[in-house]
C-alpha positions in Angstrom: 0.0 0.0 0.0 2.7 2.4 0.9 4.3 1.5 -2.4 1.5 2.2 -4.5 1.2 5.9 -2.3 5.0 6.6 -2.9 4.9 6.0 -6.6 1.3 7.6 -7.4 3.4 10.6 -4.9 6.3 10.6 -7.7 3.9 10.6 -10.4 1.9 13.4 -9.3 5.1 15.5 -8.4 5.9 16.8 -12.2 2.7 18.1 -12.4 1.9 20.1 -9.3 5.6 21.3 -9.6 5.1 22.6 -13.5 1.1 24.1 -12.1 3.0 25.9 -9.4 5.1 27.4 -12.2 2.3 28.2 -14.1 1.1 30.5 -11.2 3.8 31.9 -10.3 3.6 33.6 -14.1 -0.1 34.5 -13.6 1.1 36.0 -10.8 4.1 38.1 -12.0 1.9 38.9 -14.8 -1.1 40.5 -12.6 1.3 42.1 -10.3 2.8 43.7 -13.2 -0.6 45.0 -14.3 -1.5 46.5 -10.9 1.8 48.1 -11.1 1.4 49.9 -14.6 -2.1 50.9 -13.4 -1.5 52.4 -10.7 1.3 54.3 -12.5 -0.6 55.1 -15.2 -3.8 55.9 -12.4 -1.3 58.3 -10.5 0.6 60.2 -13.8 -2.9 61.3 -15.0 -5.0 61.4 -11.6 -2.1 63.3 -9.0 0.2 64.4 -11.9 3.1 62.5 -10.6 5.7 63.5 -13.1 8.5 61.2 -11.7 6.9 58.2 -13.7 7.5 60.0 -17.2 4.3 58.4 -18.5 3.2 61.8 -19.9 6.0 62.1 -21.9 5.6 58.8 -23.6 2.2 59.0 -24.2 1.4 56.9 -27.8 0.8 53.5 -28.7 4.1 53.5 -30.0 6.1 54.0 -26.9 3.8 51.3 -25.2 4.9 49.0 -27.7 8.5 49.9 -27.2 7.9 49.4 -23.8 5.9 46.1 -24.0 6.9 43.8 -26.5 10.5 42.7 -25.5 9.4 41.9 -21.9 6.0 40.1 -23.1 8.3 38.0 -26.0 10.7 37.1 -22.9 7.7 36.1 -21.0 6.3 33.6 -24.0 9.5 31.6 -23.9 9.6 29.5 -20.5 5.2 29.7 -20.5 6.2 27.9 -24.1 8.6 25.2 -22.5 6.6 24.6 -20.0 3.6 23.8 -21.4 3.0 20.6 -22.2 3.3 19.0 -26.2 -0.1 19.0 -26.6 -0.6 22.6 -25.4 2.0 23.6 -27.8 0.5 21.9 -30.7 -2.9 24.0 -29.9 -0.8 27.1 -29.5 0.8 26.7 -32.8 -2.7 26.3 -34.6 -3.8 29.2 -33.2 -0.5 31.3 -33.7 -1.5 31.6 -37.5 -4.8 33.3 -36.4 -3.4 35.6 -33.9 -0.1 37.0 -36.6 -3.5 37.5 -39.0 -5.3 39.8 -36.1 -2.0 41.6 -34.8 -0.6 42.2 -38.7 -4.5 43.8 -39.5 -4.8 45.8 -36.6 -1.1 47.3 -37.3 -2.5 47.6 -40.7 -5.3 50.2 -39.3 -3.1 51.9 -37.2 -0.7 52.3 -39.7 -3.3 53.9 -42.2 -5.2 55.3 -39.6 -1.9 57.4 -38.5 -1.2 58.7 -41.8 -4.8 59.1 -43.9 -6.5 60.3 -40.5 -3.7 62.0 -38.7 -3.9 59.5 -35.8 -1.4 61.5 -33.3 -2.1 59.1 -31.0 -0.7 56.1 -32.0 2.9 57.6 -32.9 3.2 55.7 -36.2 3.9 59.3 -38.1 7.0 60.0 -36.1 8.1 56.7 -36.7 7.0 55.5 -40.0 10.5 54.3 -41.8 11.3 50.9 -41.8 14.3 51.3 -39.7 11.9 52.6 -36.8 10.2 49.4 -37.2 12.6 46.9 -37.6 13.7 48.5 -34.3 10.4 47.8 -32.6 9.6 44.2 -33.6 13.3 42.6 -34.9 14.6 42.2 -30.7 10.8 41.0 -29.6 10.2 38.6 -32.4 13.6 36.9 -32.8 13.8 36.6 -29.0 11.1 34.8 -28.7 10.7 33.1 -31.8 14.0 31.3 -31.9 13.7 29.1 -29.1 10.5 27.8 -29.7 11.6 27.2 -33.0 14.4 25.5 -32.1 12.3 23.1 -30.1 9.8 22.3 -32.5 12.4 21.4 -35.1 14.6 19.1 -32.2 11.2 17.4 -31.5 10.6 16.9 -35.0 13.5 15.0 -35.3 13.4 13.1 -32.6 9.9 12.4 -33.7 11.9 11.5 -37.5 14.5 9.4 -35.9 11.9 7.1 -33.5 9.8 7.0 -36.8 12.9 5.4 -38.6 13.8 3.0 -35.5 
């Protein structure tokens, strides 16, 4: 009986372990929202100038300020989720690219047909500018995961062969 209770123990250990992880990011991740809110709460409601948030007031500073810590964030969530996970994640990668790359699209236009001060995509409308925003984020996160899925791929190939 004791056995049976040790090795169900052993089995069950993996998986509390990676669930544990799995809060520990939700809760880095809503800490790091109550954080930017209240920042963002006390720039606008008791002028607090130390934060600098007036200063950096479009979409595209958010985005500078976003993107490289939220890519950074998608890696270990990625390796620890489980292969199934990932193989849901990947179908539904193609139609989240399709709704990010459209709404860039009506920014983008939006900015320069409708003078869209907001968003910041006039000051910053070369290439460079963008390359600069998206090339550190994307690659970042991007080649890791796609270094896994190729490795499992082919060990997938080479127990295929066997």
């Amino acid at each position: 009986m004791d056995h049976r209770v040790d090795k169900l123990g052993r089995e069950l250990k993996p998986l509390i372990t990676r669930e544990l992880r799995w809060w520990t990011w939700k809760r880095v991740l809503l800490v790091s929202v109550i954080i930017l809110a209240l920042l963002e709460i006390g720039t606008y409601a008791f002028n607090w100038t130390w934060t600098g948030f007036k200063d950096n007031n479009t979409l595209w500073d958010w985005l500078q300020l976003l993107l490289l810590p939220i890519a950074l964030a998608a890696v270990p969530i990625w390796f620890m989720a489980e292969e199934n996970q990932q193989r849901i994640w990947l179908a539904q990668l193609r139609w989240a690219l399709l709704v990010v790359v459209l709404v860039l699209a009506v920014l983008f236009v939006g900015s320069f047909a409708y003078g869209w001060r907001w968003t910041g995509f006039r000051d910053h409308g070369r290439v460079w500018d963008w390359l600069g925003l998206l090339l550190v984020p994307v690659i970042v996160a991007v080649l890791p995961i796609w270094y896994s899925i190729r490795m499992s791929q082919r060990r997938g190939q080479a127990g295929s062969e066997r």
